[in-house]
Structures are given as C-alpha cells and as structure tokens.
ZAMARGU-4260 file (C-alpha; in steps of 0.2 Angstrom, whole numbers, plus 5000, padded with zeros to 4 digits):
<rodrens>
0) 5000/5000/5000 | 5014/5011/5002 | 5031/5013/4994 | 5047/5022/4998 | 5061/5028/4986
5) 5075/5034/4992 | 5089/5045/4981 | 5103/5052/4994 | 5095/5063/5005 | 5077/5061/4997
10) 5065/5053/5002 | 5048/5049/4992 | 5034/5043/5000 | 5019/5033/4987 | 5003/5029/4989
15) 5001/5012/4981 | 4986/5004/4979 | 4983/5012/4960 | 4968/5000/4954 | 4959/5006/4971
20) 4964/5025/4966 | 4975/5027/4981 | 4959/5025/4993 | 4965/5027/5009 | 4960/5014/5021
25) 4963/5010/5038 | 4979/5002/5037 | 4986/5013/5023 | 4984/5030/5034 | 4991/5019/5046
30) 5006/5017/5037 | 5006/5034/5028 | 5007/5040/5047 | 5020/5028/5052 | 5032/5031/5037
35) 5030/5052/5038 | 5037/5049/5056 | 5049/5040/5051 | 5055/5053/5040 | 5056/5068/5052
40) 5066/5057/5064 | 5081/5049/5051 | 5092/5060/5051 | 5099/5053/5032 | 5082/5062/5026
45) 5086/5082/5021 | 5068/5082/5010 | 5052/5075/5009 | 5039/5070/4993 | 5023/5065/4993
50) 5013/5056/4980 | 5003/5043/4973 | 5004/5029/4959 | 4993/5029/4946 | 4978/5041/4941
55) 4977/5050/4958 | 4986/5056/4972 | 4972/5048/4981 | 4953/5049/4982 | 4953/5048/5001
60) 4943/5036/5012 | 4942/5020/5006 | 4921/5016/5004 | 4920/4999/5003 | 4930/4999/5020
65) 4917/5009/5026 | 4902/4998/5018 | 4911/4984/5032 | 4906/4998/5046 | 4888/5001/5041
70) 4878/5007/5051 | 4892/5014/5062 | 4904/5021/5049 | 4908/5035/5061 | 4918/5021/5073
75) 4930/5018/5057 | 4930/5038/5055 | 4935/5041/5072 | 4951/5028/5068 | 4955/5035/5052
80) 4956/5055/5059 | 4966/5050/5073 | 4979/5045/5057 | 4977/5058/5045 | 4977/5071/5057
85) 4992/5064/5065 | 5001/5065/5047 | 4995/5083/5041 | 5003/5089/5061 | 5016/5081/5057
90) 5021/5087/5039 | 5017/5105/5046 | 5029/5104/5062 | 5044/5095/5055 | 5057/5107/5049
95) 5060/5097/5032 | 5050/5105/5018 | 5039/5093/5013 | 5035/5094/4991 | 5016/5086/4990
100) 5018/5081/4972 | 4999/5080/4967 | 4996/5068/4952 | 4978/5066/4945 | 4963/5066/4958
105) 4966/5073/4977 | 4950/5071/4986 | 4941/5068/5004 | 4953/5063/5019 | 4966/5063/5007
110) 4965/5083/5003 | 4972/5088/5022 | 4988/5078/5020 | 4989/5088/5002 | 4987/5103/5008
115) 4999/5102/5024 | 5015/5102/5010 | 5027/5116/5009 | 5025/5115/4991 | 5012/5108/4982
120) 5012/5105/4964 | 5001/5097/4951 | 5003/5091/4933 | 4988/5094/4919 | 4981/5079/4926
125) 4977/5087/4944 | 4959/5089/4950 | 4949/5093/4969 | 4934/5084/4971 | 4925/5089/4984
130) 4910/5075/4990 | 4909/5072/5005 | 4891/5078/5005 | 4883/5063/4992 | 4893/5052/5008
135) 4883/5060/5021 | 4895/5066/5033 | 4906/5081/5035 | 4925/5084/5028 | 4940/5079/5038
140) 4960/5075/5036 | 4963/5093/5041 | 4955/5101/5025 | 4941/5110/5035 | 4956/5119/5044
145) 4969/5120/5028 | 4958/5125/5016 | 4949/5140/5022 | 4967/5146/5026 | 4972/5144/5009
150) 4959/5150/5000 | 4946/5158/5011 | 4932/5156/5020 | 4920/5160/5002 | 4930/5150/4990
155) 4931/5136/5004 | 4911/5138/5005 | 4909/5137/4987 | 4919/5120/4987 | 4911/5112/4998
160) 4892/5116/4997 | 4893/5118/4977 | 4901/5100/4977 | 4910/5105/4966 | 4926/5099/4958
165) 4941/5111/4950 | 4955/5107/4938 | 4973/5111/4940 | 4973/5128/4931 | 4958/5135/4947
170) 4969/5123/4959 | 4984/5137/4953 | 4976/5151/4953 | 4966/5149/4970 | 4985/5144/4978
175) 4980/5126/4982 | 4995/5122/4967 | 5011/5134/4967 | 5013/5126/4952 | 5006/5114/4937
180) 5018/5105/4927 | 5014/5093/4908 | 5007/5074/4917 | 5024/5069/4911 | 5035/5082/4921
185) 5028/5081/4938 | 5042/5069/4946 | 5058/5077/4941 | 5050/5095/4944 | 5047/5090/4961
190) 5064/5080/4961 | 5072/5096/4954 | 5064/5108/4968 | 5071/5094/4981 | 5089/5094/4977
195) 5088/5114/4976 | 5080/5113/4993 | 5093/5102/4998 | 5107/5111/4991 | 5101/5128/5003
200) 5103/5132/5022 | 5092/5119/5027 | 5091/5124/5046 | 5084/5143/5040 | 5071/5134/5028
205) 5066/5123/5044 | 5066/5140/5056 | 5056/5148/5041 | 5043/5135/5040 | 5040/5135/5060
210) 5040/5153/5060 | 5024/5151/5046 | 5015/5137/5053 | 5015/5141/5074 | 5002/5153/5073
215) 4992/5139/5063 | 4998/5125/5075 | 4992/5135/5090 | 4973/5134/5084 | 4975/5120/5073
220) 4975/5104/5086 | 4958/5110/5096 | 4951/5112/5078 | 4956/5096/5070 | 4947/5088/5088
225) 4932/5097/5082 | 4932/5091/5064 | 4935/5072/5071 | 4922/5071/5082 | 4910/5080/5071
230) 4917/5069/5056 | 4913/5055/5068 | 4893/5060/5074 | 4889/5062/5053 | 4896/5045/5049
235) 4884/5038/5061 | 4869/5045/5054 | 4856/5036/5044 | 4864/5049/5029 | 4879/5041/5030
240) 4873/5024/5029 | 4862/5031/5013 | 4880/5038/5005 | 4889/5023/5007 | 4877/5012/5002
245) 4871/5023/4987 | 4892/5024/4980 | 4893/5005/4982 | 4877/5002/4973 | 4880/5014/4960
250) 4866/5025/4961 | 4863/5043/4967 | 4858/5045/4987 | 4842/5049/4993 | 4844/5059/5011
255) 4830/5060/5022 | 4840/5070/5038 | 4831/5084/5046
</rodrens>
C-alpha cells in the first residue's frame, strides 16, 4: 500500500494501491502516518515528497471499508482521523520541507495531507473533488482547517456546498497548486525543487517554516478535535449509511435527515 524511494537525501513517500485509486483505508493511513514519522526522525532524510501511483494522488477514504462499518461508519471515522490528522501535524511541524507532488485526483481525507505540503504541485492531470456531501458526513483530514486558510472562507464555502470539483489551472490560481507541470514532468519538477532545497541552508528553511506554521499549530489541534468528532457524529447518521450504500450500489443517494 505504500512505497518508499530513496535517492541520497530524498526521500519519496507513494501511495500504492493504483487500481483502488489510492483509497486510503485504515491500514494505509496507518502506514502513511508511520512512514511520515519515520522521515522527520532519520536524520539521512534532508527532503520529503509526497505522492501517489497511478491516476490520483488519492481519492481519500476508502468506501468499501466503510460499507464493512455500516451502520456505524463514524467508529472507522473516528480511527481513520486519529491517522490523517496525526500525518497533516506532522508534515506542518517537522522542519523538512515537505513537496506534495499531486498527480491526478486529490480528494476527501486525502486533501488535508495535500494541503499540509510546503510545496504543492500538480501536473495537467490534477483535480479537487469535493464530495463528502453525496457520503453524508462532513470533511476531515485537516481540509476543513487547511483549506479556508488557503483560499478563504468564500472560496472554501463554494467548494464544499457547490460539490464542486476544479481542475489544476483554478487549483493554481486559488493557491492550492504553486505550480502545474505537463502529466509527464511532475516527478523530476518535484525531484528538481528537492535537490535545490537540499542544496540551501536547510536549518533557515526549517526556522522559516516553523516561524509560518506556529500561529496555525496553536489553533489547529483544538480544531482538527472538532472536525474528528463532528466527522465521527455524521458517519453515524442514517445519511451516511444512505452515501455509502448509494456509491457502492452505483446510484445517486436519497437523504431523508432533518
């Protein structure tokens, strides 16, 4: 599920389950947080990338998994958070940069972990999907906290309550991509900007990024315990059981909540 390259003092981290579109289940976000950890504490690793195989950086949680949970899928919710939001804390407080190399479809628990990188960049490929709302339960992964910070409170409101979904070139000019590469370029333009990282004084770059992210970490932990346990009362609900069965059996869901 997940895979590690290393080239000197450059580690990449890949999501690796390609036919499932990088659906991150229990185990893999399990692993995702172990390996991230992993790479703050070696010492051997200067930089960090992120990715996925495949079609998509990932489409966030994995349904079916979920379908395993019914009617309680808030239970595997409350498991998964406690991974994802352990990952996006700590990409944003480990003083390696951290490049989020975001190939094809980024999406529902997966979009936090995208959007804690230092740099983020997408190929022509690259699109956000935003719908958690045809699952019946709110956002999590961080992006309720990240996102609004990125792009504002409007932009993030239009996201989420349009359901919509935005290609690379609106992903650029919102600030969610610093950059957007040919599909073909995306490894060695994020392999290129981790040897020049590595190359400069990495102990200012690591003072810099602490010195942009502390006012964030400060609020950021009470909220992403606010986002879990909300994230856990919707999965719950007899809409979430509607979402996930209505994705598994193909067919749009009929919500009856008040």
């Amino acid at each position: 599920m997940i895979e590690i390259e290393n080239r000197g003092n450059i580690r990449t981290i890949i999501l690796n389950r390609p036919k499932k579109l990088n659906a991150i289940n229990l185990k893999m976000a399990t692993s995702i947080r172990e390996e991230i950890e992993k790479a703050d504490e070696e010492d051997s690793v200067k930089i960090l990338i992120l990715t996925g195989n495949g079609r998509a950086f990932s489409v966030g949680g994995d349904v079916n998994e979920m379908g395993d949970y019914l009617p309680q899928a808030g239970d595997l919710f409350y498991k998964l958070t406690e991974q994802l939001h352990a990952s996006v804390e700590r990409i944003m407080t480990m003083k390696k940069p951290v490049i989020c190399a975001i190939n094809g479809i980024v999406a529902g628990g997966a979009l936090g972990i995208a959007l804690a990188g230092d740099l983020r960049i997408g190929n022509e490929s690259t699109k956000m999907l935003s719908a958690h709302f045809k699952r019946g339960f709110v956002p999590a992964g961080g992006a309720t906290y990240l996102l609004p910070k990125i792009i504002g409170l409007g932009k993030t409101q239009d996201l989420f309550f349009g359901e919509r979904t935005i290609n690379a070139s609106e992903m650029e000019k919102m600030g969610i991509l610093h950059r957007v590469v040919n599909d073909e370029e995306l490894e060695k333009t994020c392999m290129k900007e981790a040897k020049r990282l590595e190359k400069g004084p990495l102990g200012a770059i690591g003072k810099t990024k602490m010195l942009l992210n502390s006012q964030e970490l400060k609020m950021m932990k009470e909220h992403l315990a606010l986002e879990r346990e909300s994230n856990r009362e919707s999965g719950n609900t007899g809409d979430a059981v509607e979402g996930i069965r209505a994705f598994l059996e193909n067919r749009e869901g009929e919500f009856n909540s008040k």
